[in-house]
NUKOL-978008 format. One record per residue: residue number from 1; x, y negated, z negated of N, C-alpha, C in turn. Coordinates in Angstrom, 3 decimals. Each point is the difference from the previous one (the first is absolute). Layout:
// residues N
ATOM|pos|n_east|n_north|n_up|ca_east|ca_north|ca_up|c_east|c_north|c_up
ATOM|NUM|X|Y|Z|X|Y|Z|X|Y|Z
...
***
This chain:
// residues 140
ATOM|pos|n_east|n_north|n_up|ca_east|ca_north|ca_up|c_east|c_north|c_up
ATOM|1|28.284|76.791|16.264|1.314|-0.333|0.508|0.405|1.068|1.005
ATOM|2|0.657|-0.694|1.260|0.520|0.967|0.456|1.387|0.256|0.048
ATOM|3|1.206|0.952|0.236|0.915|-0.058|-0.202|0.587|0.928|1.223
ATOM|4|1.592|-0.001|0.891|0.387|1.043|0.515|1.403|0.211|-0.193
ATOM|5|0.293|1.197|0.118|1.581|0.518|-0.543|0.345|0.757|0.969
ATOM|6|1.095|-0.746|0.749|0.535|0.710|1.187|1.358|0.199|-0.265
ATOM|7|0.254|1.702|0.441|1.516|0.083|-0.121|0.690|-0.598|1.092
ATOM|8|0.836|-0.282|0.095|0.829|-0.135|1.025|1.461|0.807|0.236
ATOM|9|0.050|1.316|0.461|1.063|0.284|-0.040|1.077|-0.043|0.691
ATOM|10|0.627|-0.797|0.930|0.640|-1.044|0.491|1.030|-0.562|-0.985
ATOM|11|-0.475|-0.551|-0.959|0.531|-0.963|-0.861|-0.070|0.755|-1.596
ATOM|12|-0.291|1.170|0.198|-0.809|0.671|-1.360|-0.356|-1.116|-1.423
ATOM|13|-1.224|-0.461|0.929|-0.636|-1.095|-1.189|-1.319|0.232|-0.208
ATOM|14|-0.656|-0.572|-0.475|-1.729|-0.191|-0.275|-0.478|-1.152|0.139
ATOM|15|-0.691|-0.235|0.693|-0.813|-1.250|0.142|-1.163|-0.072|-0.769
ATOM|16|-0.592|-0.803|-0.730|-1.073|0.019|-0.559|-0.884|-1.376|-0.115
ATOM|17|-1.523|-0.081|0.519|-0.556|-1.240|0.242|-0.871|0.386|-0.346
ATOM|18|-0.955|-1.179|-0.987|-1.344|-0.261|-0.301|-0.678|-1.072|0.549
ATOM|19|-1.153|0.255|0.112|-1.319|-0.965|0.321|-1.009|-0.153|-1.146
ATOM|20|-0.469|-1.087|0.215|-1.007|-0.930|-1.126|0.136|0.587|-1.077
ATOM|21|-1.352|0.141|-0.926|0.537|0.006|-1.305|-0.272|1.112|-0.753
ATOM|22|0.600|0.007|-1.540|0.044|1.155|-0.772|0.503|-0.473|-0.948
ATOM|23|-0.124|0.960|-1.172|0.289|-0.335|-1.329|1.415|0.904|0.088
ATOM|24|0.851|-0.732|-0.437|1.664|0.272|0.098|0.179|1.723|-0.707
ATOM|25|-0.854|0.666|-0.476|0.632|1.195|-0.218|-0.674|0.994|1.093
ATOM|26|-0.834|-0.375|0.939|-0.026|0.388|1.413|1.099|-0.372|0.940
ATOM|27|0.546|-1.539|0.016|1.180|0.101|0.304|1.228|1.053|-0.103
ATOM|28|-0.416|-0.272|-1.425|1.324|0.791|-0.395|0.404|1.602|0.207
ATOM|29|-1.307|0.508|0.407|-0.493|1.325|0.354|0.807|0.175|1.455
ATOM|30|-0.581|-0.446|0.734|1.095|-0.542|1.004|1.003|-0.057|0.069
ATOM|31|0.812|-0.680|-0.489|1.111|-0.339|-0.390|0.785|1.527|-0.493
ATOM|32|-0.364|0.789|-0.831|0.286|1.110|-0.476|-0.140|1.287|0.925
ATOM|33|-0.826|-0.168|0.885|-0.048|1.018|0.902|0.856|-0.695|1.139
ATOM|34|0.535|-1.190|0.462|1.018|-0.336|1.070|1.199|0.784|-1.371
ATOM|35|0.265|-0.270|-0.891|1.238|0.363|-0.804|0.241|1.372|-0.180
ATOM|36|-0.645|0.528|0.551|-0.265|1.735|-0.736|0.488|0.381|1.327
ATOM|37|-0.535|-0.541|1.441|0.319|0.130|1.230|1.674|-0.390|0.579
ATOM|38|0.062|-1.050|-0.435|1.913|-0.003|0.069|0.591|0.830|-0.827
ATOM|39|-0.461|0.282|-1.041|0.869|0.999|-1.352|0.014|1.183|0.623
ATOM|40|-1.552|0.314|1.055|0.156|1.715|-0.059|1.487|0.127|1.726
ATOM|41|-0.034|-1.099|0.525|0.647|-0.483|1.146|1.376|-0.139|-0.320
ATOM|42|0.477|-0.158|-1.334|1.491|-0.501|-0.462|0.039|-1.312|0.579
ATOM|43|-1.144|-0.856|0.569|0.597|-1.295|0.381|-0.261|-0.602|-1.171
ATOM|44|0.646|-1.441|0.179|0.438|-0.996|-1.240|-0.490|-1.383|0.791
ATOM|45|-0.489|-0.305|0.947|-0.765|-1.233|0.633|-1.516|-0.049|-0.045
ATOM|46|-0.721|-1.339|-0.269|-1.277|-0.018|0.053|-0.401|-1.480|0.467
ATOM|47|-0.716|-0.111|0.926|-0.781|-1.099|0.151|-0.814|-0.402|-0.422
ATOM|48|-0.699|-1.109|-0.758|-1.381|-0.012|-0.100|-0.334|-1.085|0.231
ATOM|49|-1.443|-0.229|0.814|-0.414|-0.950|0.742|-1.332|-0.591|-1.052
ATOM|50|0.032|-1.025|-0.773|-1.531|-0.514|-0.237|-0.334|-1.051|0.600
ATOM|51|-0.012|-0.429|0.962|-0.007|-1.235|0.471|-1.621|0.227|0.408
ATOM|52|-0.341|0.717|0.264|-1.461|0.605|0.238|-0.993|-0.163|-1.392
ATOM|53|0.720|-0.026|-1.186|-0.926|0.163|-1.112|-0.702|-1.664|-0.094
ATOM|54|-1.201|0.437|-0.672|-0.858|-1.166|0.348|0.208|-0.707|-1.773
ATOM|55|1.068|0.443|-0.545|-0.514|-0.568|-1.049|1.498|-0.049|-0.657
ATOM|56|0.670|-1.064|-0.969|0.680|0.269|-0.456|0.318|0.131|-1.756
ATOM|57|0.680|1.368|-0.162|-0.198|0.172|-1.258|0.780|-0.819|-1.380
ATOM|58|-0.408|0.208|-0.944|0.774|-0.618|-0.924|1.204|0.191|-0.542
ATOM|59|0.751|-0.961|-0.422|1.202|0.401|-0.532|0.390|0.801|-0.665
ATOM|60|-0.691|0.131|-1.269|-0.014|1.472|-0.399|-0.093|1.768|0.250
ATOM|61|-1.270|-0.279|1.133|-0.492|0.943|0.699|1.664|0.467|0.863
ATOM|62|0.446|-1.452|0.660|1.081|1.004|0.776|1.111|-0.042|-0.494
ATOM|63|0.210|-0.401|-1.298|1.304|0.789|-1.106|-0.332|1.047|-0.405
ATOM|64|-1.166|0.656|-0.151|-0.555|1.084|-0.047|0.150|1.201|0.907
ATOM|65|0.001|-0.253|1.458|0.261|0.258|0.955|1.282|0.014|0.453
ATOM|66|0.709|-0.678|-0.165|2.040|0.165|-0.113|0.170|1.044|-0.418
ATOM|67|-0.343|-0.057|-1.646|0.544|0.565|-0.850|-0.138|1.706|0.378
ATOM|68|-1.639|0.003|0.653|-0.204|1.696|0.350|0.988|-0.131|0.926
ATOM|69|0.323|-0.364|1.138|0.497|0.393|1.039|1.994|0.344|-0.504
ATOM|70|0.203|-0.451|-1.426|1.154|0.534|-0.172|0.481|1.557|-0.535
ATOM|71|-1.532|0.226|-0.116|0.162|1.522|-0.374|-0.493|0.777|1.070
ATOM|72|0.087|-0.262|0.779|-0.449|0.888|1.338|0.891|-0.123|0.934
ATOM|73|0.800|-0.338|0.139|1.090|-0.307|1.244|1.485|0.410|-0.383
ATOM|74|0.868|0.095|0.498|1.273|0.262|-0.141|0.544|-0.949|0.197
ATOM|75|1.544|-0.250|-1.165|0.403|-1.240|-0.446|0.399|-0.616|1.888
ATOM|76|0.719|0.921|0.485|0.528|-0.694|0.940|-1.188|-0.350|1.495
ATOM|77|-1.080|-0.312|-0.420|-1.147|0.084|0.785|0.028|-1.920|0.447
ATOM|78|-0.348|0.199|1.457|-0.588|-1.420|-0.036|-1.134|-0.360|0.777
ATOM|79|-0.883|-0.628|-0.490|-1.441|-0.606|-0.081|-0.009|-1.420|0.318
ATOM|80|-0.674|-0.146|1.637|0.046|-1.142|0.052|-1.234|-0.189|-0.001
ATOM|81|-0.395|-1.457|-0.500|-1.663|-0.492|-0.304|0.040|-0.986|1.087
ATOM|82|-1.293|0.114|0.943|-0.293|-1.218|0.479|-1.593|-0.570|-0.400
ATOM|83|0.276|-1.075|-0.180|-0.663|-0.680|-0.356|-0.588|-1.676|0.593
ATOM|84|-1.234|-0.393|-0.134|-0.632|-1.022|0.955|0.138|-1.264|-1.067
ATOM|85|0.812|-1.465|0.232|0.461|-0.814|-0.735|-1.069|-1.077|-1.036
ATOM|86|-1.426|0.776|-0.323|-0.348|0.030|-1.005|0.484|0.986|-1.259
ATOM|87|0.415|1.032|0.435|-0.001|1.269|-0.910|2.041|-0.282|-0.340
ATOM|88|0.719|-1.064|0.375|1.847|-0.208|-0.143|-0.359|-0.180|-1.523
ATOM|89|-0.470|-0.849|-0.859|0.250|0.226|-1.287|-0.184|0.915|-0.530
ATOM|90|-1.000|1.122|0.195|0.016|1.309|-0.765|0.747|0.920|0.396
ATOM|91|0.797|-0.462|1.331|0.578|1.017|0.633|1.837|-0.045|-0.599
ATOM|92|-0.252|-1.339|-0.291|1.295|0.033|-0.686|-0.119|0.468|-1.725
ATOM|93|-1.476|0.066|-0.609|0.818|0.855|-1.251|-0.229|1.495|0.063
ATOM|94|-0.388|0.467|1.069|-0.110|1.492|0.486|1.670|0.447|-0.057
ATOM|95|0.613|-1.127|1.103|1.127|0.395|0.508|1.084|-0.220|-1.580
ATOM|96|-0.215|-1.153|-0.370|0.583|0.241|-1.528|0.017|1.108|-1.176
ATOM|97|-1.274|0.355|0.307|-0.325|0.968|-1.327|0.251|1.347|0.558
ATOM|98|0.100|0.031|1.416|0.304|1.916|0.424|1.299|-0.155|0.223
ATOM|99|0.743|-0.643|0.021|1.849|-0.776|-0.406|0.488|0.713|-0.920
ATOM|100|-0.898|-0.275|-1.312|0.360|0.085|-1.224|-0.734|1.463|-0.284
ATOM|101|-0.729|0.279|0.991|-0.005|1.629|-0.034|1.122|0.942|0.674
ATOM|102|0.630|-1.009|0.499|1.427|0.692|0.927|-0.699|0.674|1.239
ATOM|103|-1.193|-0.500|0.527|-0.092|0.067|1.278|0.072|-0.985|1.343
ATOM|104|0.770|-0.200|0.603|0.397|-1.038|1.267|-1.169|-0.263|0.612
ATOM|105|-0.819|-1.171|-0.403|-1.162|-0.551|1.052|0.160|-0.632|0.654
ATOM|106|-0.106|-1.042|0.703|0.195|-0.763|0.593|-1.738|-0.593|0.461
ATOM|107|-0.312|-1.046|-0.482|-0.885|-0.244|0.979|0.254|-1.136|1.473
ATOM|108|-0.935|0.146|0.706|0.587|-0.834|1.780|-1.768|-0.306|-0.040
ATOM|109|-0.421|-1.297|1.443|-0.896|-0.528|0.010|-0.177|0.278|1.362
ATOM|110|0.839|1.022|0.485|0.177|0.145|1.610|0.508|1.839|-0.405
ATOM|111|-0.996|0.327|1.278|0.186|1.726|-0.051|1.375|0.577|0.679
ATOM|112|0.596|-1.127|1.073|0.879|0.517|0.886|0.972|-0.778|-1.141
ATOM|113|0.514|-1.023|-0.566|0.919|0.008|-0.875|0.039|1.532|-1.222
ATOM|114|-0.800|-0.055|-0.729|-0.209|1.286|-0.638|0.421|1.071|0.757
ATOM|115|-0.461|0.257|1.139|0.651|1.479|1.126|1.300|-0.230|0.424
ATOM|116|0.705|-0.910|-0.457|1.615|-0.187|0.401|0.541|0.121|-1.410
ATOM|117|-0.641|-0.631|-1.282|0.936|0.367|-0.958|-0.422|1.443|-0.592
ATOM|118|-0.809|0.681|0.504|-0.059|1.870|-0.585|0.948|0.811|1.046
ATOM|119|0.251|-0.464|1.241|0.622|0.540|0.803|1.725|-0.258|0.317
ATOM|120|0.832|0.928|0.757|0.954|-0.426|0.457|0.445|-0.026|1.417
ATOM|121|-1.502|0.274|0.876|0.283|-0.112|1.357|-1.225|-0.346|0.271
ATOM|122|-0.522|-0.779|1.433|-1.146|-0.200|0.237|-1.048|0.961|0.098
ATOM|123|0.439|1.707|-0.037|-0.786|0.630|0.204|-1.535|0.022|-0.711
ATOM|124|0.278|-0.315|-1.637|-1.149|-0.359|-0.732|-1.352|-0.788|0.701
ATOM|125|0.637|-1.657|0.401|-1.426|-1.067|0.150|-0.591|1.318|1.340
ATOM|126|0.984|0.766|1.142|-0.664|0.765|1.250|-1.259|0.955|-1.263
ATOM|127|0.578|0.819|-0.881|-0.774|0.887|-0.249|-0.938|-0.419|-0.893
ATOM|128|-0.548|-1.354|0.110|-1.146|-0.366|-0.780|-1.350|0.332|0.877
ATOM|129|0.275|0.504|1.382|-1.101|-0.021|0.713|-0.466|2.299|-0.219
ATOM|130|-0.988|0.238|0.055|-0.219|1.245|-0.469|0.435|0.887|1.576
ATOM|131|1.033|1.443|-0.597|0.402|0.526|0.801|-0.788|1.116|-0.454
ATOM|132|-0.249|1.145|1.039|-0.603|1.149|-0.053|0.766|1.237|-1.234
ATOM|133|-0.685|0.493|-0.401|0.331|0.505|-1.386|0.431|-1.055|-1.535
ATOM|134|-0.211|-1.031|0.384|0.152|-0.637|-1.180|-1.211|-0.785|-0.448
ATOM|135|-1.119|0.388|-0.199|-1.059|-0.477|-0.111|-0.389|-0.207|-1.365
ATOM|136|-0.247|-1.711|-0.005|-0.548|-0.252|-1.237|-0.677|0.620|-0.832
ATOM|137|-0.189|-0.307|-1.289|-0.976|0.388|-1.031|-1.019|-1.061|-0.187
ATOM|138|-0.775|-0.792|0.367|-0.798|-0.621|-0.275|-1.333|0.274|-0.858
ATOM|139|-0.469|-0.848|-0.859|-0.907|-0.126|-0.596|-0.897|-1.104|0.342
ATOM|140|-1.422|-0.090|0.886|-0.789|-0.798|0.276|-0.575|-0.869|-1.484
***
């Protein structure tokens, strides 16, 4: 799997996207190092993009996956999921079950809807493109 975690400080958020596949606690590895990266940042926004993943996981697997992401984030944090409209039913009990972790998800099926509801000015969807000193973390 590959994965990349870009800050954006512009918008002080994290972007985070995976490619093809992996067993969800490589995901989730991921996932924990974008969270460790806004925490050490004081930001409270996160993107995450799977629309790239080649596979989609099980229901369980991503109540499993909610549930971590409520102990890693700060209550007033928000996480938007995008997601490709095979993956809307799991994406809605993600967004249910990290709810009921008291974290604000939101998932969107469109990246520029998602970059308008983490933001409050257009500056965000501009700083999705990579500016000098803000260079991804990628994992091939």
């Amino acid at each position: 799997m590959a994965y990349c975690i870009k800050p954006i400080e512009e918008e002080q958020c994290v972007s985070l996207s995976y490619e093809g596949e992996s067993p969800l606690r490589e995901i989730a590895a991921a996932r924990n190092e974008a969270h460790e990266l806004a925490n050490a940042r004081h930001w409270n926004r996160v993107m995450v993009d799977i629309t790239r993943l080649r596979f989609v996981p099980t229901a369980p697997e991503l109540l499993k996956f909610a549930k971590g992401s409520g102990n890693e984030i700060p209550r007033d944090a928000r996480v938007a999921l995008v997601v490709r409209p095979d993956q809307v039913q799991h994406a809605k009990l993600v967004e249910k079950a990290a709810r009921k972790q008291g974290v604000f998800l939101s998932y969107f099926l469109d990246t520029g809807k998602a970059a308008l509801w983490m933001q409050r000015s257009q500056a965000f969807r501009r700083s999705l493109t990579p500016k000098p000193g803000n260079a991804p973390i990628c994992n091939p």
